[in-house]
C-alpha positions in Angstrom: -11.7 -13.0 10.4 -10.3 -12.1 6.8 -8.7 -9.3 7.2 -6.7 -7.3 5.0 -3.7 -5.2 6.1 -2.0 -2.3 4.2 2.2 -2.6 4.7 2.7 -5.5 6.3 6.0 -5.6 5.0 6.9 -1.9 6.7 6.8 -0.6 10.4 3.4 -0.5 12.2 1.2 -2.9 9.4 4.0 -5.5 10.3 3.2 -5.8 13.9 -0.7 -5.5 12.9 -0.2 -8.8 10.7 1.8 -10.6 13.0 -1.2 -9.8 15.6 -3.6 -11.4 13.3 -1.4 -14.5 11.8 -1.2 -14.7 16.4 -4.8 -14.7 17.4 -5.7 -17.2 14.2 -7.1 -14.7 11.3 -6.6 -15.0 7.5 -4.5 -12.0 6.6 -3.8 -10.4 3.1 -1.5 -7.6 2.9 -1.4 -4.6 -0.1 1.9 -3.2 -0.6 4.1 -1.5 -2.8 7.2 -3.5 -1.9 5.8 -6.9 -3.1 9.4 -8.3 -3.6 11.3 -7.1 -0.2 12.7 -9.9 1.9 10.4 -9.8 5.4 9.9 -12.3 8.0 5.9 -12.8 7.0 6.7 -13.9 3.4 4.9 -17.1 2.9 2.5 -16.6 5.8 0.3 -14.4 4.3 -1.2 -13.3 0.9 0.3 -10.1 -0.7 -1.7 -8.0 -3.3 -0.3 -4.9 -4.8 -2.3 -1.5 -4.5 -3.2 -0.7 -7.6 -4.6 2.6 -6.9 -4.4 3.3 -10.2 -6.6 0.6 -11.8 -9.5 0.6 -9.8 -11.1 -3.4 -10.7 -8.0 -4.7 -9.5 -8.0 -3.5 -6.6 -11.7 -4.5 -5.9 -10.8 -7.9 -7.0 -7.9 -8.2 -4.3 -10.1 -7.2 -1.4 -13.5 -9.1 -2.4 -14.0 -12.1 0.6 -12.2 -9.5 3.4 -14.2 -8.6 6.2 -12.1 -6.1 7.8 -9.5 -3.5 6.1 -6.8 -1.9 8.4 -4.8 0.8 6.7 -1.7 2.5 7.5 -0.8 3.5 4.7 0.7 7.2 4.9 3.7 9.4 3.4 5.6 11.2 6.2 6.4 14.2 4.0 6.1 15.9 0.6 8.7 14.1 -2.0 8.9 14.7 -5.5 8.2 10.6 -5.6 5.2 11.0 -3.2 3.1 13.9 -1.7 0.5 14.1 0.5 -2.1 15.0 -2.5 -1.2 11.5 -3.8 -1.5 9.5 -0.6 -4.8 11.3 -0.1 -6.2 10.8 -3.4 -5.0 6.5 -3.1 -6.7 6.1 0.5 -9.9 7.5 -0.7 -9.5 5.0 -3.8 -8.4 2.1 -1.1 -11.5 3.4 1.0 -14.0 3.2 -2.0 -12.7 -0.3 -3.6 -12.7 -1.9 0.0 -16.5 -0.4 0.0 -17.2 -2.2 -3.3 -15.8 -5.3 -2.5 -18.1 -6.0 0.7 -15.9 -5.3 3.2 -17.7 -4.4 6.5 -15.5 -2.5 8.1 -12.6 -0.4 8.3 -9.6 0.6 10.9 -7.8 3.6 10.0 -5.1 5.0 11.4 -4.8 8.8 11.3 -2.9 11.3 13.3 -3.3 13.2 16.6 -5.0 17.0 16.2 -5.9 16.0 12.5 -7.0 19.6 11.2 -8.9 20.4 7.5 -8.4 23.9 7.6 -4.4 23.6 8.6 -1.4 24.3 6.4 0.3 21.9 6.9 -0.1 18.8 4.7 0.3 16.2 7.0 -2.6 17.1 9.6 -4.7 18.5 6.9 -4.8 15.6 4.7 -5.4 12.7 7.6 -8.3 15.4 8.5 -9.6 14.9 5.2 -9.9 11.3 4.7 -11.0 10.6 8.6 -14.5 12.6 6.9 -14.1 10.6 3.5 -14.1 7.6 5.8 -17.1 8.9 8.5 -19.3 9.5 5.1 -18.1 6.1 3.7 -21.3 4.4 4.7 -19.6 1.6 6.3 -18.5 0.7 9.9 -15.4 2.1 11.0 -12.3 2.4 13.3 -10.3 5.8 13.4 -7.3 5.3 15.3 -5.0 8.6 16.3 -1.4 8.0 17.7 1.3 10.0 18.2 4.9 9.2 17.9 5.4 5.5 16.9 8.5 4.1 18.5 9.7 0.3 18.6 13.1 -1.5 17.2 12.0 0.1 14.1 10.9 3.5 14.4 12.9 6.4 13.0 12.4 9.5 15.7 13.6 7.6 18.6 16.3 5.5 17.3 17.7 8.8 15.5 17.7 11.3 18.3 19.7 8.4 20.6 21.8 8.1 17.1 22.6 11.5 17.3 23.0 12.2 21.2 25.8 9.3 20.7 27.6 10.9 17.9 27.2 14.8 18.8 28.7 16.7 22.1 25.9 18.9 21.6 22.1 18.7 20.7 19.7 21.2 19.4 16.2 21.6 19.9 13.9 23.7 17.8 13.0 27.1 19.8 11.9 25.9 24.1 11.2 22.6 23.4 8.3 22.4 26.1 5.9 21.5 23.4 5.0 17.7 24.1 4.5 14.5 23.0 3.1 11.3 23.9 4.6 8.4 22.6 3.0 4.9 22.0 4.6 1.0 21.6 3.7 0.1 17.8 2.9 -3.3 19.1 0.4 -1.8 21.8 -1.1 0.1 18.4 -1.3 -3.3 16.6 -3.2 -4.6 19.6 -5.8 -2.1 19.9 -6.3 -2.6 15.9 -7.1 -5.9 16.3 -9.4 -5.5 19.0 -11.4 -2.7 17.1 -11.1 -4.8 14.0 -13.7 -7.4 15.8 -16.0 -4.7 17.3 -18.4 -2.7 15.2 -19.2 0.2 16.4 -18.0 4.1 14.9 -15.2 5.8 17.2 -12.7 8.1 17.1 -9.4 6.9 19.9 -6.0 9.0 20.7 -3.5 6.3 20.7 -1.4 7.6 22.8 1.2 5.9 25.3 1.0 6.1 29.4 4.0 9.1 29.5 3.7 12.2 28.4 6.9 13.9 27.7 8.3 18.1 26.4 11.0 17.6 23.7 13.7 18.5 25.5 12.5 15.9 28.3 12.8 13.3 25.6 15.8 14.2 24.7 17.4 14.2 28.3 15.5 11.3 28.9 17.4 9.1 25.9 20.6 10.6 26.6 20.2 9.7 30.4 19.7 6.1 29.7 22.5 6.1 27.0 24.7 7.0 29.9 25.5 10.3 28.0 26.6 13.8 29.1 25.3 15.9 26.2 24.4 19.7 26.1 21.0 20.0 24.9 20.7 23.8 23.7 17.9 26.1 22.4 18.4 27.1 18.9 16.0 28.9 16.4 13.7 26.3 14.3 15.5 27.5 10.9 18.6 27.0 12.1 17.9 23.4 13.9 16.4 23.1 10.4 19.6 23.7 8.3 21.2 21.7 10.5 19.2 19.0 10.2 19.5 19.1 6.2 23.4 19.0 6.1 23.0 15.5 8.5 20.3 14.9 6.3 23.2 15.3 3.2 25.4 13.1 5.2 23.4 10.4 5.7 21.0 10.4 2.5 18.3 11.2 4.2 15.3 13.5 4.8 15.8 14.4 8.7 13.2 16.4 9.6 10.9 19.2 7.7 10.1 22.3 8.5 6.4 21.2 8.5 7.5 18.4 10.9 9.3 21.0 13.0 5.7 23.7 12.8 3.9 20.4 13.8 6.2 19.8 17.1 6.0 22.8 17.7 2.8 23.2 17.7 1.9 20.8 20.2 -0.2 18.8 17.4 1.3 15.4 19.2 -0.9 16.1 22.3 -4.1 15.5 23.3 -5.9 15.5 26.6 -7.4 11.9 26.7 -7.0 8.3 29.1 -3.3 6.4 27.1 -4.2 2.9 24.8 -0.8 2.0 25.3 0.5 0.3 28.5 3.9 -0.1 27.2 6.4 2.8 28.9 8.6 4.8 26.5 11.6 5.1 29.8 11.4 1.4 30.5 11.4 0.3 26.5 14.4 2.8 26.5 16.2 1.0 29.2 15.7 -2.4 27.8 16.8 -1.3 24.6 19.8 1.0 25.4 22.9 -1.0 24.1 21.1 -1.4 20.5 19.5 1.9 20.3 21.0 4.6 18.3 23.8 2.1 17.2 22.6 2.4 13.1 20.8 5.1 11.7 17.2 4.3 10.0 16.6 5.9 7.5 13.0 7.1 5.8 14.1 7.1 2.3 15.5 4.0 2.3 12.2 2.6 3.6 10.7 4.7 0.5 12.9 4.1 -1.9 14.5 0.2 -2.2 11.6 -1.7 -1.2 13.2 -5.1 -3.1 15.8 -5.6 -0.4 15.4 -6.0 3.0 15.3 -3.4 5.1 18.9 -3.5 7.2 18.8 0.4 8.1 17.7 0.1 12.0 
């Protein structure tokens, strides 16, 4: 196939291309970090978005069969917003329609909600019905949690448990989560990417875990004694913004925190993923946590490589 990818230079549309380039298909990637330093360089075309000049991008996707977008903000910034991100996935969504592509693999969120307050949910609620009124065939894919040798939630919270004696979750933590591999994601976007018909899949991984389970969970395979204590959401909030000031980074949000919280990373449905979050941990437990990865960096210096995990 020709396939077009958005982000192959970043976290999940990496492992998506490598997929491809694997199993033999011609892959173009649209990003916004055209000049970063990344493994794929040379292996694949790259395009920028252009969302804002409409032709262009039209021209860059004409001869693809299939689109795959991840592309996604992970919170309001006064360089991106949801509103924006929205608005440039409906203009992806209509150029890839004008160029001929056939058909298109999105990935949303779990509990995507059009009539929630918060941003995140909302807006992946609106563009899975921009997409199902599109006219053309399509993929909607819903993980939850992300984690892999680059992912930020995982990696921080062992970052964390190894610098702090103690460790705060917001309110009970016994609202839950099911995390899923990124490459077992890239896998099941590849197969959907050769199938035609309409669906709707949780991506979610085989474990299902509370917070605070998580949390133990990491710290146990870190070989850590930590105290893992309830505190209110505002002040695991405030405390996340001053480690937020220390490292330059944007933690957590209080939306993020309402989203946890409100169990919008669960779903009753069968796990895509095979891979297991305990026995990834495991494997991974002298590297993890070691550096901190940070979101803004990702955001923000897009010429360099990216040396933050």
């Amino acid at each position: 196939m020709r396939v077009a990818v958005t982000g192959a230079f970043g976290y999940s549309g990496r492992y998506i291309a490598q997929r491809l380039i694997a199993g033999g298909h011609e892959v173009l990637t649209l990003t916004n970090s055209l000049n970063r330093q990344n493994q794929l360089s040379g292996k694949i075309r790259v395009a920028p978005f252009n969302f804002d000049q409409p032709e262009r991008l039209v021209q860059s996707l004409r001869g693809r069969e299939v689109l795959i977008n991840t592309y996604w903000v992970r919170f309001d910034h006064k360089l991106f917003t949801h509103a924006q991100a929205v608005a440039n996935t409906r203009a992806l969504f209509d150029a890839a329609k004008r160029a001929g592509v056939r058909r298109i693999v999105h990935v949303s969120i779990t509990n995507p909600d059009p009539h929630s307050d918060l941003p995140y949910f909302k807006g992946k609620a609106v563009l899975e019905q921009s997409l199902q009124s599109l006219g053309l065939s399509w993929c909607i894919l819903r993980p939850t949690v992300l984690f892999g040798k680059e992912d930020v939630l995982i990696n921080n919270i062992a970052w964390m448990l190894r610098r702090l004696p103690v460790f705060g979750i917001f309110g009970k933590g016994d609202y839950r989560m099911q995390p899923i591999y990124v490459d077992d994601l890239a896998t099941v976007a590849v197969e959907r990417a050769a199938q035609s018909q309409n669906e709707i899949l949780e991506a979610i991984g085989p474990e299902t875990f509370t917070y605070r389970g998580l949390v133990q969970m990491i710290a146990d395979a870190l070989g850590l004694k930590r105290r893992i204590i309830s505190v209110p959401p505002a002040f695991g909030y405030w405390a996340a913004r001053l480690i937020g000031w220390l490292v330059r980074d944007i933690v957590i949000t209080r939306e993020e925190i309402r989203g946890l919280m409100e169990n919008r990373l669960y779903v009753e449905a069968p796990p895509l993923g095979t891979t297991r979050l305990t026995e990834w941990v495991a494997q991974n437990k002298n590297s993890l946590g070691k550096r901190y990865t940070s979101e803004m960096r990702r955001r923000i210096n897009r010429a360099s490589k990216d040396k933050s995990h």
